[in-house]
Structures are given as structure tokens and as C-alpha cells.
C-alpha positions as CSV (number, residue, x, y, z in Angstrom):
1,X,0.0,0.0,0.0
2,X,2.9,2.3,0.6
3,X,4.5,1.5,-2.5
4,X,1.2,2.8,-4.2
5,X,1.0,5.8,-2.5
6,X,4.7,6.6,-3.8
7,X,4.2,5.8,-7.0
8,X,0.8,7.9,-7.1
9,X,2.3,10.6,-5.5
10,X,6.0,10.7,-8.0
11,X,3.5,10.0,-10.7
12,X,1.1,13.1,-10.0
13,X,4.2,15.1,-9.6
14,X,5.4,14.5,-13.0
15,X,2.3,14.8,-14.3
16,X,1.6,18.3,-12.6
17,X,5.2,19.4,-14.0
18,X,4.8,18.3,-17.4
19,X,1.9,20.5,-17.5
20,X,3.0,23.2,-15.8
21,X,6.3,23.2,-17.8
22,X,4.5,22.8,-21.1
23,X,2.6,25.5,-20.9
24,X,5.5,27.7,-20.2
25,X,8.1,26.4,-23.4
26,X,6.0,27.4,-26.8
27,X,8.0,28.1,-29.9
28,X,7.1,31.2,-30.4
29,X,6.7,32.6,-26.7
30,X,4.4,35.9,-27.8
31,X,2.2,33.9,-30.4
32,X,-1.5,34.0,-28.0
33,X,-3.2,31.7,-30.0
34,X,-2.1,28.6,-28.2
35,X,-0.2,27.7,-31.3
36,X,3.0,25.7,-30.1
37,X,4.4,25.2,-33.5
38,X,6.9,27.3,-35.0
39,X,5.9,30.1,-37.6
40,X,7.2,28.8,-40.9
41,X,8.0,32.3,-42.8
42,X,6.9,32.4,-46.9
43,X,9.1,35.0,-48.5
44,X,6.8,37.7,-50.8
45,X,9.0,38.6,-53.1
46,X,10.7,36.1,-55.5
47,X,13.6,36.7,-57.5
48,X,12.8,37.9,-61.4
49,X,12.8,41.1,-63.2
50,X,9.4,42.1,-62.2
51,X,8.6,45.7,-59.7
52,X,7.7,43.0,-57.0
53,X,10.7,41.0,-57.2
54,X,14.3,40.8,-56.0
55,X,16.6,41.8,-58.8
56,X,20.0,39.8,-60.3
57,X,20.3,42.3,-63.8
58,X,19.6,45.7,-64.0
59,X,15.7,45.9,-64.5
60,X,13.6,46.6,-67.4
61,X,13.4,50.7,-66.6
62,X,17.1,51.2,-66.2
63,X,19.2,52.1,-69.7
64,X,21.1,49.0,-68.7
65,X,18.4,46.8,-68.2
66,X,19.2,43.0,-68.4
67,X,23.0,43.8,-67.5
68,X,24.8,42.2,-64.8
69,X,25.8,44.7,-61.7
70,X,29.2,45.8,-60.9
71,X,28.1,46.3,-57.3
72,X,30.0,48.6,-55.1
73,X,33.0,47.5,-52.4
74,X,30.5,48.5,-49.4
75,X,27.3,46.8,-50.7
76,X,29.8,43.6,-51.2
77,X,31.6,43.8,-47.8
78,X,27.9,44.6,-45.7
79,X,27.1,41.3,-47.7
80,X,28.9,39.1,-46.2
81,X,27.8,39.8,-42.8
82,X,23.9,40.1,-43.2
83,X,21.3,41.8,-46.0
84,X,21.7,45.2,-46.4
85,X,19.2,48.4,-46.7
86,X,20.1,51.9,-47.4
87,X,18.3,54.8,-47.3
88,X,20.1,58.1,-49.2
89,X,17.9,61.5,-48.2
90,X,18.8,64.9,-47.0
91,X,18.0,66.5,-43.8
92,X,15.4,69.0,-43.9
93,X,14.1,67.5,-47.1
94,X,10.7,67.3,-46.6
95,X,9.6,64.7,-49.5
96,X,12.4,62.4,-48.4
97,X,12.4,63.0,-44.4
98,X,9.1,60.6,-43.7
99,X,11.0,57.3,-45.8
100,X,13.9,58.3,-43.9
101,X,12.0,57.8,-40.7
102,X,10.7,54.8,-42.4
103,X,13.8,52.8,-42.9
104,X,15.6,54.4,-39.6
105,X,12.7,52.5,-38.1
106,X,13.2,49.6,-39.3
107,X,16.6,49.7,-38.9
108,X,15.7,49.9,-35.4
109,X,13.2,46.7,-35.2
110,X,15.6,44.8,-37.0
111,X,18.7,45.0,-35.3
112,X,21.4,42.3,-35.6
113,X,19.5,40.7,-38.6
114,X,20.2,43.3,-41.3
115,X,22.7,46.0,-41.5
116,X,21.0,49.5,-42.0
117,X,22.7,52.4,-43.9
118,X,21.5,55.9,-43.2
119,X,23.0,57.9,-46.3
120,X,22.1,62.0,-45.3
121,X,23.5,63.9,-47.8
122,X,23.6,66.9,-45.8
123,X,26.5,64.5,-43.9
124,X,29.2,65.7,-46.6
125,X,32.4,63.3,-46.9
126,X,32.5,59.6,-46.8
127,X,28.6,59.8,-46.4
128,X,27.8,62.1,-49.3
129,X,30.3,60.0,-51.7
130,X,28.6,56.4,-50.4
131,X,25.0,58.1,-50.9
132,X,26.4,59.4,-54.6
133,X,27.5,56.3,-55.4
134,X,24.2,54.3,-54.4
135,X,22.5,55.8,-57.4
136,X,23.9,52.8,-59.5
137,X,21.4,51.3,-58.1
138,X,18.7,53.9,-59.1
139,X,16.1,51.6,-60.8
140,X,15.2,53.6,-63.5
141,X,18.5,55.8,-64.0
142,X,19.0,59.1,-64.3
143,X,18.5,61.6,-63.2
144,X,17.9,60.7,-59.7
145,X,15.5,61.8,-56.8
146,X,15.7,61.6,-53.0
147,X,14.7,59.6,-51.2
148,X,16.7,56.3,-53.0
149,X,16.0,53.1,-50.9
150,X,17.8,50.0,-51.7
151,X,17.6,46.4,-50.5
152,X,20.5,44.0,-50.6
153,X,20.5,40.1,-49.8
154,X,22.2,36.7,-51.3
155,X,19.8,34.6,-53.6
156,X,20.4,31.5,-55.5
157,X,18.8,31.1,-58.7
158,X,19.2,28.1,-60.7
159,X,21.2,26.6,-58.5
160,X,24.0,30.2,-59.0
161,X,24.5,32.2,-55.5
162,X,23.9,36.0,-56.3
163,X,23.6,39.2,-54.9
164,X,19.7,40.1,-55.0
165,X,18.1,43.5,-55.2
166,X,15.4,45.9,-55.3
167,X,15.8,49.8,-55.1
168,X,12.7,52.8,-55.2
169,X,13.2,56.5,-55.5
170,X,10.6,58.6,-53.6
171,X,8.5,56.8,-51.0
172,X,7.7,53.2,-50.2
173,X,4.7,52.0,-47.7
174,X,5.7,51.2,-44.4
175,X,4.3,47.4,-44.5
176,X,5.3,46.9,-48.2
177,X,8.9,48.1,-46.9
178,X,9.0,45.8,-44.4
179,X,8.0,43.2,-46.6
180,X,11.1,43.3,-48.6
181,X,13.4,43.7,-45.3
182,X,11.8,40.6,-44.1
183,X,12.2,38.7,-47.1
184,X,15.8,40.3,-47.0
185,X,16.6,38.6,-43.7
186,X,15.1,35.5,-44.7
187,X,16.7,34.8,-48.1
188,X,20.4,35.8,-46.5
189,X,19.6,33.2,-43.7
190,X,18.5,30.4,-46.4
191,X,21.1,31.2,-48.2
192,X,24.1,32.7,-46.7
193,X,27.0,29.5,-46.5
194,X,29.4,31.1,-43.5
């Protein structure tokens, strides 16, 4: 009879703690839906030629369009750490100054899984010369307008590792932004072999 009571009693303990303890280690710890199974994240954009899709070749707007990109020594080095997104604008430009905010945020949010670039103009130097130079990525060519916003990650297509991309002049929409960021961080992390 004693032997039962033990048993019972290490039983109902385990029992208690499994379910105290499973309630407590969900995937995703802020998902409230009692969902315990990981988010499995669909990219948006696909890679192509397309306005919604990740670029290899200059696009159809651009004079060079179909041409491979020479990219530039700082897009190539921020590659190898992470996806990359720049924003060039000028302080006290006030057409530019709210997709400024817009990718400063987002720099922000996504910390440590993308490297942000915040090319001001108004910085001179280095900065001005780096925010100059992004317009080779200026998807319809000259001349160019502020604000330039450009998104950089790794992509294999065909079973070729390449440098992806997708650039706007003017203003993007927050969530359509962070669409491409997201698919950004995702594609590097698929395909990134460090």
C-alpha cells in the first residue's frame, strides 16, 4: 500500500510538472493563439525582373536593363555579414524626411538581422560620396531623386549564389517596406554559407 501511495504521488508530480512546464516552453513565446508550433515564414518577393521581385540584372526601366551589376565594395563587404538596406535622403528635405523615418525605423526593429545604412547627404564626406554612389542602383537611371532606398541580400537562382536587389526613388509604404526587409533577412539566412 505504501508502494502505491509513492508511486501515485512521483506520478502526479510528473504529471503536474509536465503540465505546468509545457505551458510555459511554446515556440514562439508571444504567439497568444495557443499555437506551439513554429511560424514557418513564406518570403513575398521572388527573384525575377518584375517591380515585386528581387533583382540579379539591372531591370527593365534602367538604360542597362538586363546587365549584370558591378556592385560597389560596401554593398559587397555589408554582404557578407547580413542583407543590407540603405536609405540616401537629406536632412530637412521634406519629401524624403518621412522614408527616412521609415527605414531608420526599421533599422531599429531589426537590429542584428540586417545592416541599416542611413546615407544623409547633408553629412558631406565619406557619407555624401557612399549616398552618390548608391545611385547605380537607381532603378530607373538618371537623373535621380531623393529619397533612394535599396535592399540588398544573397539569392540563388538556378542553382547560382547572387547578390539580389530591389531599389525605389521617392516613398515606399511602411508594411510593403518591411515586406522586402523581411524577405531580405530571410533569403540571407536560407542562403548565406558562413
Amino acid at each position: 500500500m505504501k508502494n502505491q501511495i509513492v508511486i501515485s504521488t512521483v506520478v502526479m508530480i510528473v504529471v503536474m510538472t509536465v503540465l505546468i512546464l509545457g505551458g510555459c516552453t511554446t515556440k514562439d513565446s508571444n504567439d497568444n493563439s495557443g499555437n506551439t508550433e513554429p511560424e514557418i515564414y513564406t518570403p513575398v518577393h521572388s527573384i525575377g525582373t518584375r517591380d515585386d521581385q528581387f533583382w540579379i540584372v539591372y531591370p527593365p526601366e534602367n538604360p542597362s536593363s538586363g546587365q549584370p551589376v558591378t556592385h560597389l565594395s560596401w554593398v559587397n563587404e555589408s554582404l557578407k555579414n547580413s542583407s543590407l538596406v540603405f536609405v540616401v535622403h537629406r536632412t530637412g528635405c521634406t519629401s524624403c524626411q518621412a522614408q527616412a523615418d521609415r527605414v531608420i525605423t526599421l533599422g531599429r526593429k531589426y537590429q542584428g538581422q540586417a545592416m541599416f545604412l542611413d546615407l544623409d547627404l547633408s553629412l558631406g564626406g565619406a557619407t555624401e560620396q557612399q549616398a552618390n554612389s548608391a545611385y547605380l542602383y537607381d532603378p530607373d537611371g538618371p537623373p535621380g531623386y531623393i529619397a533612394l532606398t535599396g535592399v540588398f541580400t544573397l539569392v540563388k537562382q538556378n542553382g547560382v549564389l547572387s547578390y539580389g536587389w530591389h531599389s525605389w526613388e521617392l516613398n515606399v509604404d511602411e508594411t510593403e517596406l518591411e515586406s522586402w526587409v523581411k524577405d531580405a533577412i530571410y533569403y540571407y539566412d536560407l542562403n548565406n554559407l558562413s
